[in-house]
TORPA-4810 file (N, C-alpha, C, O; in nm, 3 decimals):
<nodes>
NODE_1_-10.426_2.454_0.752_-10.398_2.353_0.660_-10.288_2.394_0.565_-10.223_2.303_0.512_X
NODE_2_-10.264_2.503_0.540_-10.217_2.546_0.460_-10.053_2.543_0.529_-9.958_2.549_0.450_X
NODE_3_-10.030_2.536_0.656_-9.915_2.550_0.682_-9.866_2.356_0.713_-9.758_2.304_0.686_X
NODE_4_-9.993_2.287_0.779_-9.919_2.174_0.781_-9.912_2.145_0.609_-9.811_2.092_0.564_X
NODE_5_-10.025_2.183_0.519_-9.910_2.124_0.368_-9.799_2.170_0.333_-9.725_2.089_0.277_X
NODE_6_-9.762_2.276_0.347_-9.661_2.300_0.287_-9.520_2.218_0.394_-9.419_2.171_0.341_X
NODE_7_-9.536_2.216_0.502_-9.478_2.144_0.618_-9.407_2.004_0.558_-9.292_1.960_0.555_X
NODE_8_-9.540_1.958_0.510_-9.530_1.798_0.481_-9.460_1.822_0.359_-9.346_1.778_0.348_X
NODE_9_-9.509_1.879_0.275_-9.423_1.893_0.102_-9.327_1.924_0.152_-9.248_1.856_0.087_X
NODE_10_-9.225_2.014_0.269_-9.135_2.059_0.245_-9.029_1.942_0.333_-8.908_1.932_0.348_X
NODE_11_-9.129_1.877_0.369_-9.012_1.723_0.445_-9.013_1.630_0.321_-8.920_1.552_0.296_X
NODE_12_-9.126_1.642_0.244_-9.106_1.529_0.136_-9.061_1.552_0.045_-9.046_1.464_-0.040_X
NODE_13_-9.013_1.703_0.021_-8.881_1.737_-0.074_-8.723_1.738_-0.012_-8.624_1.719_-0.082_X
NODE_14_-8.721_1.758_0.100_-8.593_1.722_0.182_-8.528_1.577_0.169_-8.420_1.532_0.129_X
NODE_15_-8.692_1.506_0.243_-8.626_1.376_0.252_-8.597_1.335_0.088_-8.549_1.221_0.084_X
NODE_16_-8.609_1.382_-0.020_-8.676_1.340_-0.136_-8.455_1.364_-0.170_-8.357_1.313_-0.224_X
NODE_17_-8.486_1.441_-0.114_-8.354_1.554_-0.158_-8.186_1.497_-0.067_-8.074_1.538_-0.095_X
NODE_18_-8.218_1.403_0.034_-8.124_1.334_0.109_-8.129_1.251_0.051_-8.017_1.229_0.005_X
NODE_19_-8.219_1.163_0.012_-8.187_1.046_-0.053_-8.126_1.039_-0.229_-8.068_0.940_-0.273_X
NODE_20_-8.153_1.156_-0.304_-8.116_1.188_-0.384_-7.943_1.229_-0.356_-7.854_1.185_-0.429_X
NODE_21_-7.927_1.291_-0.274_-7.796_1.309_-0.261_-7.725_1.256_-0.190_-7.621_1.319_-0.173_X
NODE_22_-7.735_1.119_-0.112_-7.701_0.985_-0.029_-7.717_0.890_-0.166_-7.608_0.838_-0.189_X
NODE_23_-7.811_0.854_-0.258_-7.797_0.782_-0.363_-7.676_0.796_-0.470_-7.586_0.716_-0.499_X
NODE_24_-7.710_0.946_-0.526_-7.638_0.974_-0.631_-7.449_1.082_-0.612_-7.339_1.076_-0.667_X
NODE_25_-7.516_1.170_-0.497_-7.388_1.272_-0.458_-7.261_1.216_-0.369_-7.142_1.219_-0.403_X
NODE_26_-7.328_1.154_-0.221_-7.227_1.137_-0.178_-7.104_1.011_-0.239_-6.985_1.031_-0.260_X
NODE_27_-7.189_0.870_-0.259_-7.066_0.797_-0.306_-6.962_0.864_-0.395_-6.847_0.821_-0.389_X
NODE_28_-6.992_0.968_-0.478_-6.859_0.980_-0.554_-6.768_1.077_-0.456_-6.646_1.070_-0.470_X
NODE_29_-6.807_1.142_-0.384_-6.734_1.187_-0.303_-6.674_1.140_-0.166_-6.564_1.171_-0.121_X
NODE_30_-6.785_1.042_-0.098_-6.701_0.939_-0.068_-6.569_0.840_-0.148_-6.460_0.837_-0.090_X
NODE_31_-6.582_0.777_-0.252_-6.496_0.750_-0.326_-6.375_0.834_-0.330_-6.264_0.791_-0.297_X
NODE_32_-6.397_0.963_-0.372_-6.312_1.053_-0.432_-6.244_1.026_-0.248_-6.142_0.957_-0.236_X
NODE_33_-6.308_1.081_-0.127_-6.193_1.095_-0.008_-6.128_0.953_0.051_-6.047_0.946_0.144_X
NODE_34_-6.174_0.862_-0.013_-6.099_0.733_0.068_-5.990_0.749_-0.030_-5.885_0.773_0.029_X
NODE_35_-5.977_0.742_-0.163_-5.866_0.760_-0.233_-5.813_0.850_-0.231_-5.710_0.820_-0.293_X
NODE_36_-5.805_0.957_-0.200_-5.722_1.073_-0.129_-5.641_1.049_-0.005_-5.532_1.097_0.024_X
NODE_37_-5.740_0.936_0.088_-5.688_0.860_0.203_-5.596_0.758_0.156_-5.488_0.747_0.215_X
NODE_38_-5.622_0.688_0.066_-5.540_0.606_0.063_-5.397_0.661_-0.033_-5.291_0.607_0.001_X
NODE_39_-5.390_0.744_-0.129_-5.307_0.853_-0.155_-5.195_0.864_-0.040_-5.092_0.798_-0.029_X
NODE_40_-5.249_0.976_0.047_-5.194_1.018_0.165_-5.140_0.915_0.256_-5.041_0.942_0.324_X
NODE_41_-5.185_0.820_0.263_-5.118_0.682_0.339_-5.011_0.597_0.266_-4.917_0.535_0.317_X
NODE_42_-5.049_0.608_0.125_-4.915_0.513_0.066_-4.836_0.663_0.075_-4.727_0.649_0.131_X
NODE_43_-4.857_0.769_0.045_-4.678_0.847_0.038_-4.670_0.870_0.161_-4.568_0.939_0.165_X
NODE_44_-4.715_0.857_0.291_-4.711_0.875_0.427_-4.596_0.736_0.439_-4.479_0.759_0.470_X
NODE_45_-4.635_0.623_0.417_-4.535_0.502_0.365_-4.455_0.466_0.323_-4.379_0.379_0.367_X
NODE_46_-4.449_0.555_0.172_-4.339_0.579_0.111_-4.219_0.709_0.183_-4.101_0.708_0.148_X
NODE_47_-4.261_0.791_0.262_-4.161_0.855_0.348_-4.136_0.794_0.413_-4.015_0.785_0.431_X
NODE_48_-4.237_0.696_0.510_-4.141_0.633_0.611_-4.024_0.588_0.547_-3.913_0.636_0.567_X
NODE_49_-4.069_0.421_0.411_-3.968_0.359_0.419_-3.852_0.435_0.354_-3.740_0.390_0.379_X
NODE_50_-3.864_0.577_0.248_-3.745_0.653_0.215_-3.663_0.666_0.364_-3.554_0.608_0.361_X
NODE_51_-3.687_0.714_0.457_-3.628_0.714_0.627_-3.555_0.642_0.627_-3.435_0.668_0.615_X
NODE_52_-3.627_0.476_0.646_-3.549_0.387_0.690_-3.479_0.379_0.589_-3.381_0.322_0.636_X
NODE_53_-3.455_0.396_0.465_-3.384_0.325_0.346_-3.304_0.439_0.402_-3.197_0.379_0.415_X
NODE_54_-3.282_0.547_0.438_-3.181_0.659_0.430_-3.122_0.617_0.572_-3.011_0.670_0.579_X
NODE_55_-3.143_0.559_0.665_-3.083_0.582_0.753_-3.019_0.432_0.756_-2.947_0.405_0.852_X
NODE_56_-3.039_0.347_0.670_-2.957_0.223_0.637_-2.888_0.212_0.512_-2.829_0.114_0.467_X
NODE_57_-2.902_0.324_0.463_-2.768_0.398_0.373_-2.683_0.426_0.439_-2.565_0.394_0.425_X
NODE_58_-2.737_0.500_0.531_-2.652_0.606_0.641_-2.538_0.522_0.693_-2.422_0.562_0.693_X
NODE_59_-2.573_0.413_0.733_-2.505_0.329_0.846_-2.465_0.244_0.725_-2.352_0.291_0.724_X
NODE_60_-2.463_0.175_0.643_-2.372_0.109_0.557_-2.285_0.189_0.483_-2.183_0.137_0.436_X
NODE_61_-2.315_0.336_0.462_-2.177_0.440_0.454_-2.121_0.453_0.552_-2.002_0.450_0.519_X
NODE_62_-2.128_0.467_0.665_-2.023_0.506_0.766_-1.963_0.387_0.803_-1.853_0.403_0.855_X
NODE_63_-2.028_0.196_0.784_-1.951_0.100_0.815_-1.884_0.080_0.680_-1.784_0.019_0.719_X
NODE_64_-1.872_0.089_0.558_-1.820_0.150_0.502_-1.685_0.227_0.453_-1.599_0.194_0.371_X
NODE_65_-1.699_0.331_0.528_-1.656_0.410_0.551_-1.503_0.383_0.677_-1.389_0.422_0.654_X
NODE_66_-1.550_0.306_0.806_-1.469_0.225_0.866_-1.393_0.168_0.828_-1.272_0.186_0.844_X
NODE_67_-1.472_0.047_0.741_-1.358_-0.057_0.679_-1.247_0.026_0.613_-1.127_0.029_0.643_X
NODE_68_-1.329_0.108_0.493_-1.183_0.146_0.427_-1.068_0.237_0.504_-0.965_0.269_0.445_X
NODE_69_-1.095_0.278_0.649_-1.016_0.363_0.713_-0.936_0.228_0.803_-0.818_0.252_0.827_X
NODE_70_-0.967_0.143_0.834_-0.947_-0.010_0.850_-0.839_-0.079_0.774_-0.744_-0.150_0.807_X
NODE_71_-0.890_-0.028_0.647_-0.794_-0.104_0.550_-0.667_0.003_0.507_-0.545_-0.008_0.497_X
NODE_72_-0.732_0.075_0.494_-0.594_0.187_0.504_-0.475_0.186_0.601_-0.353_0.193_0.586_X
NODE_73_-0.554_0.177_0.705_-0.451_0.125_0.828_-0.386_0.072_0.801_-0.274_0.119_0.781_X
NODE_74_-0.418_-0.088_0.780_-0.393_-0.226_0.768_-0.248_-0.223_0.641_-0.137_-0.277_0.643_X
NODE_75_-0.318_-0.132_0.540_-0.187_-0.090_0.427_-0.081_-0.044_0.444_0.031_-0.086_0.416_X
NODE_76_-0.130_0.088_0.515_0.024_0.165_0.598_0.100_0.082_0.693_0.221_0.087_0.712_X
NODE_77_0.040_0.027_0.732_0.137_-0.117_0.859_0.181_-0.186_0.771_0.304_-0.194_0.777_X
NODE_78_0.124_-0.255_0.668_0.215_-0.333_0.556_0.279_-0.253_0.489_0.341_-0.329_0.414_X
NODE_79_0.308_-0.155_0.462_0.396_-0.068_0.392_0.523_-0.029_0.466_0.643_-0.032_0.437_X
NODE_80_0.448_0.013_0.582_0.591_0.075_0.674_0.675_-0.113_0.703_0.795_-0.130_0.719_X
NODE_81_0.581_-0.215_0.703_0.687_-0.348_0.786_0.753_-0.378_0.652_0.847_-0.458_0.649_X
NODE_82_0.700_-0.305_0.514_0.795_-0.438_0.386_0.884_-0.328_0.386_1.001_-0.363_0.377_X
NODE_83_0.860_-0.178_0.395_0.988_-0.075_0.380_1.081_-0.129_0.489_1.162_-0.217_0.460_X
NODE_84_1.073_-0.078_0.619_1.161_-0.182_0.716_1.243_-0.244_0.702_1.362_-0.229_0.732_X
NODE_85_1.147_-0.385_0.611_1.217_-0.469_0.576_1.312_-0.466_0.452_1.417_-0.531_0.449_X
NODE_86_1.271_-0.393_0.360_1.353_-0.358_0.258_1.479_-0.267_0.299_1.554_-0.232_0.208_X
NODE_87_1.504_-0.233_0.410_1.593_-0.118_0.454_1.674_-0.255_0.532_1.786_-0.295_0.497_X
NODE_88_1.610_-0.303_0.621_1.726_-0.389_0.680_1.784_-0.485_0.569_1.902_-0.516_0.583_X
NODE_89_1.720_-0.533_0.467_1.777_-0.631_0.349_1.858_-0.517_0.276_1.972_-0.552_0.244_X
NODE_90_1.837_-0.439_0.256_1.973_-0.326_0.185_2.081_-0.297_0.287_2.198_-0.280_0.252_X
NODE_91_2.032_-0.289_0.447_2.169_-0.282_0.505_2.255_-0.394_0.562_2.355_-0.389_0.635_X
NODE_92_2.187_-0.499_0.507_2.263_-0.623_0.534_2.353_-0.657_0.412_2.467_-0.703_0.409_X
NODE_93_2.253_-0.615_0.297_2.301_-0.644_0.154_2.433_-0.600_0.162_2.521_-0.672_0.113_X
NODE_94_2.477_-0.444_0.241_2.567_-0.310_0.200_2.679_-0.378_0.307_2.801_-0.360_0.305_X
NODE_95_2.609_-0.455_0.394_2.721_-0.515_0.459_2.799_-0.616_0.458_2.892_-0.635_0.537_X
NODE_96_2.755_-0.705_0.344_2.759_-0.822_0.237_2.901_-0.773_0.178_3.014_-0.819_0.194_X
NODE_97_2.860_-0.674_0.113_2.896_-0.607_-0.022_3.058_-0.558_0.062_3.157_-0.624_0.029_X
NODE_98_3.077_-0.445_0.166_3.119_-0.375_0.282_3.239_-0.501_0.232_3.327_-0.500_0.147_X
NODE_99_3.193_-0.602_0.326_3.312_-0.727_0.382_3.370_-0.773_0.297_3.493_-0.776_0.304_X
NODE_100_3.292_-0.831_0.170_3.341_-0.857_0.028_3.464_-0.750_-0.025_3.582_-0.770_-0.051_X
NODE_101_3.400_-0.656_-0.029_3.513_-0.542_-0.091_3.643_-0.522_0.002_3.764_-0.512_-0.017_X
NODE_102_3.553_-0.520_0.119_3.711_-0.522_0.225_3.794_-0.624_0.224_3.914_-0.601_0.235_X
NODE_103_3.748_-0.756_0.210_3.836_-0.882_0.199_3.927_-0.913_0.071_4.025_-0.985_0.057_X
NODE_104_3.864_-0.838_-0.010_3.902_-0.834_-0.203_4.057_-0.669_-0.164_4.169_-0.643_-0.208_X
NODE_105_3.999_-0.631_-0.104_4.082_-0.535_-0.078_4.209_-0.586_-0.013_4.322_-0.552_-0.049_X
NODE_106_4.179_-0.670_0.087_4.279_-0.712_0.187_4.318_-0.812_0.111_4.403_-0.883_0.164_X
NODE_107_4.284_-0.844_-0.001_4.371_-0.999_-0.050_4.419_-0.934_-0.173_4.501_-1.000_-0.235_X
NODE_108_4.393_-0.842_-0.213_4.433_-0.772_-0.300_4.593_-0.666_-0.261_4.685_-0.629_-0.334_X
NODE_109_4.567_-0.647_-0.130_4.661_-0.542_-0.042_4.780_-0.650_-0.059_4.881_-0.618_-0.120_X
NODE_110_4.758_-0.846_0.027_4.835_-0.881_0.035_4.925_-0.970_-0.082_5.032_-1.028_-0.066_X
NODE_111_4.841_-0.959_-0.201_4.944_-0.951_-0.362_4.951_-0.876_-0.371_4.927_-0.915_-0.485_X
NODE_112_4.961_-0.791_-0.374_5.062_-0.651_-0.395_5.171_-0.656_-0.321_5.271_-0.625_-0.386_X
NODE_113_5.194_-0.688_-0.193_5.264_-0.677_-0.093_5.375_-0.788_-0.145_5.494_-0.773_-0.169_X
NODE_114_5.297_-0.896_-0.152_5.371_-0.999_-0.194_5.473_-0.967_-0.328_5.593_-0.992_-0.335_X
NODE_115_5.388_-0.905_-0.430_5.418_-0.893_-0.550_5.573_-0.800_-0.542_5.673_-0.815_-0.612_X
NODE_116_5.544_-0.690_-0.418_5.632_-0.545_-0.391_5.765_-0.635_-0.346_5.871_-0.613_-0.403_X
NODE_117_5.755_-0.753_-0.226_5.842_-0.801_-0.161_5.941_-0.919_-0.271_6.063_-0.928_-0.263_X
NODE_118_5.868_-0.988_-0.353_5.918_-1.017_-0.447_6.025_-0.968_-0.529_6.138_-1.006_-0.561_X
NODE_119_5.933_-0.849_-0.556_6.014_-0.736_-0.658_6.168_-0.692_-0.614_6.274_-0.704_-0.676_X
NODE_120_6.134_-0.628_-0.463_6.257_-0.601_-0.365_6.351_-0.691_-0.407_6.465_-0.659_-0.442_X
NODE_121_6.297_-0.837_-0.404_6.432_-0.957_-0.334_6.558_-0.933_-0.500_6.680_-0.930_-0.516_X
NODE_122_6.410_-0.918_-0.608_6.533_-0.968_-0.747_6.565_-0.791_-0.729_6.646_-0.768_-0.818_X
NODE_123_6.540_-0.672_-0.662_6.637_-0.556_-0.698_6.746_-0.587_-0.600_6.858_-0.547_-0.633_X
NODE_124_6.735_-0.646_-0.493_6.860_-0.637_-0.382_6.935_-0.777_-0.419_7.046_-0.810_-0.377_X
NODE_125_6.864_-0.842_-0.493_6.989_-0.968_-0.544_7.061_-0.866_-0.678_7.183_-0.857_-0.680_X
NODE_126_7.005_-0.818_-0.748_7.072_-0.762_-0.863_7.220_-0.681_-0.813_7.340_-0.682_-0.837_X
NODE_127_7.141_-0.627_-0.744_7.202_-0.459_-0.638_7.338_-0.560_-0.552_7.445_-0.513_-0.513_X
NODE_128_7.300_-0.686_-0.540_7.459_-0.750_-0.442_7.516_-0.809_-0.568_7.637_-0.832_-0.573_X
NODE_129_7.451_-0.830_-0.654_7.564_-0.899_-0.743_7.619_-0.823_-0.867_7.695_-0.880_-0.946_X
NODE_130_7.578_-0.687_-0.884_7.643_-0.588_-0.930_7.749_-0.542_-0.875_7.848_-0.500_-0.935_X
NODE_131_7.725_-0.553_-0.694_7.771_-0.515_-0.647_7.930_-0.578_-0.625_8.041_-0.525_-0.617_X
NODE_132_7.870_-0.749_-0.618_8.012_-0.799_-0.621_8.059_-0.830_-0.694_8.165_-0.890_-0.680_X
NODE_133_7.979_-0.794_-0.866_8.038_-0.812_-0.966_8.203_-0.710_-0.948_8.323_-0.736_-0.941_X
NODE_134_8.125_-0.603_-0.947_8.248_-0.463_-0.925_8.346_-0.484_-0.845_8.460_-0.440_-0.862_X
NODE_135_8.310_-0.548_-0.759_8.438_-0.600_-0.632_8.524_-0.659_-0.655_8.637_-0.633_-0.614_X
NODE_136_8.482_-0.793_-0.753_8.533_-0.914_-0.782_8.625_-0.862_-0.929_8.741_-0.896_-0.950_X
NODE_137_8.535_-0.768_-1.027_8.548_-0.754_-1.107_8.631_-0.877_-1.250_8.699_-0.859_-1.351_X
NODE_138_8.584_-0.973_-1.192_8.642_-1.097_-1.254_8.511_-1.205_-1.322_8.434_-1.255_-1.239_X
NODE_139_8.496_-1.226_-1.422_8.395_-1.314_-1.447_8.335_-1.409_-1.387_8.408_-1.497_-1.342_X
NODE_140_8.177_-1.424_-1.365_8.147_-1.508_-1.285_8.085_-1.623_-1.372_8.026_-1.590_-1.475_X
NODE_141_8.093_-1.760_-1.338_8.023_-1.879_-1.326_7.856_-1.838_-1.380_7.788_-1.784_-1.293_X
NODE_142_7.785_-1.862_-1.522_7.687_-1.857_-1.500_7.569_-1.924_-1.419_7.477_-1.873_-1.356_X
NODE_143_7.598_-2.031_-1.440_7.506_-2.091_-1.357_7.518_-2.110_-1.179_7.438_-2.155_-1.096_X
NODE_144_7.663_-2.053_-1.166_7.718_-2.020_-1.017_7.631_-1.918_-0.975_7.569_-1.919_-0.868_X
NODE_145_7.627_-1.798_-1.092_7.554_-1.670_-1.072_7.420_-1.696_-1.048_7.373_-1.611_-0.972_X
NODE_146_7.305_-1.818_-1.098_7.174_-1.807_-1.095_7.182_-1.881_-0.981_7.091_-1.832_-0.914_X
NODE_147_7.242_-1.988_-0.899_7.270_-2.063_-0.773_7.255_-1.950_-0.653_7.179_-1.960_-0.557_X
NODE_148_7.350_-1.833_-0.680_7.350_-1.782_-0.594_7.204_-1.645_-0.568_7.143_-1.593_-0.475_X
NODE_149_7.206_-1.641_-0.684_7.047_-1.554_-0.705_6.952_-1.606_-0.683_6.860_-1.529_-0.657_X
NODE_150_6.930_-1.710_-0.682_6.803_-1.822_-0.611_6.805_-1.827_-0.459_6.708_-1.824_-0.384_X
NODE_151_6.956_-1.835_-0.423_6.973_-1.870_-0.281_6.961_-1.712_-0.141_6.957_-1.690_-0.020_X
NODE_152_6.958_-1.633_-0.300_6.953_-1.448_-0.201_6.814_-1.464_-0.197_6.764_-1.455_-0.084_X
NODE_153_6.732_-1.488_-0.300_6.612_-1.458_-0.302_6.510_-1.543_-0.179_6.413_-1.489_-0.127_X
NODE_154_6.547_-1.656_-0.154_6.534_-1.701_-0.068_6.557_-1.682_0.089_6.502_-1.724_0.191_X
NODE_155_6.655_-1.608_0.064_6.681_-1.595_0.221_6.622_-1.442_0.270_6.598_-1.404_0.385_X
NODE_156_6.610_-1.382_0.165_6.523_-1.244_0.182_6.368_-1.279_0.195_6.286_-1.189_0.208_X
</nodes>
């Protein structure tokens, strides 16, 4: 007897002792591990979506990254076609300028020429009628004299 009582007392302090610690022990420690679970699952979450947020960083830097190597392009092609173009408008300009000066030159060459041939006619009218002043050595006709100085200059 002595062993089934103590038998029975010692299941009816067990069971006494599970339900005491199923009542009062485990919920808080249940509690305490689902929120540890759920802890571990939102930053399990929060790494994923850091991932995806990093790897759609990733890829909107490198498209990005395109465009402006894109647009850079796109600049240097407009740079090199307005230089180009600024080079052929300066060597058209220079050839503007070129023909102008040459034509100012050449119309300039031919008053002078004119001006030189002019000059000639009244030294070689002077030069004949000095000349036939001395010959003649006899007074001439003024207005005979400018008749005939009009008529040298002319025929030179």
């Amino acid at each position: 007897m002595n062993l089934n009582a103590t038998l029975i007392a010692q299941i009816v302090v067990f069971l006494t002792f599970v339900w005491f610690t199923m009542k009062f022990v485990w919920p808080p420690i249940v509690k305490a591990l689902d929120e540890r679970a759920g802890k571990i699952a939102e930053g399990l979450a929060a790494a994923d979506k850091a991932k995806a947020d990093l790897v759609h960083a990733e890829k909107k830097a490198a498209d990005e990254l395109r465009q402006a190597r894109e647009s850079a392009a796109e600049f240097r092609v407009a740079a090199e076609k307005q230089a180009a173009q600024l080079i052929e408008e300066a060597r058209a300009e220079a050839s503007r300028v070129l023909s102008a000066a040459r034509e100012a030159a050449e119309a300039a060459a031919g008053v002078a020429t004119q001006r030189a041939k002019e000059a000639l006619r009244e030294q070689v009218a002077l030069l004949a009628v000095a000349g036939a002043e001395k010959i003649l050595r006899k007074e001439i006709n003024q207005q005979v004299h400018a008749e005939l100085l009009s008529k040298l200059k002319s025929e030179l």
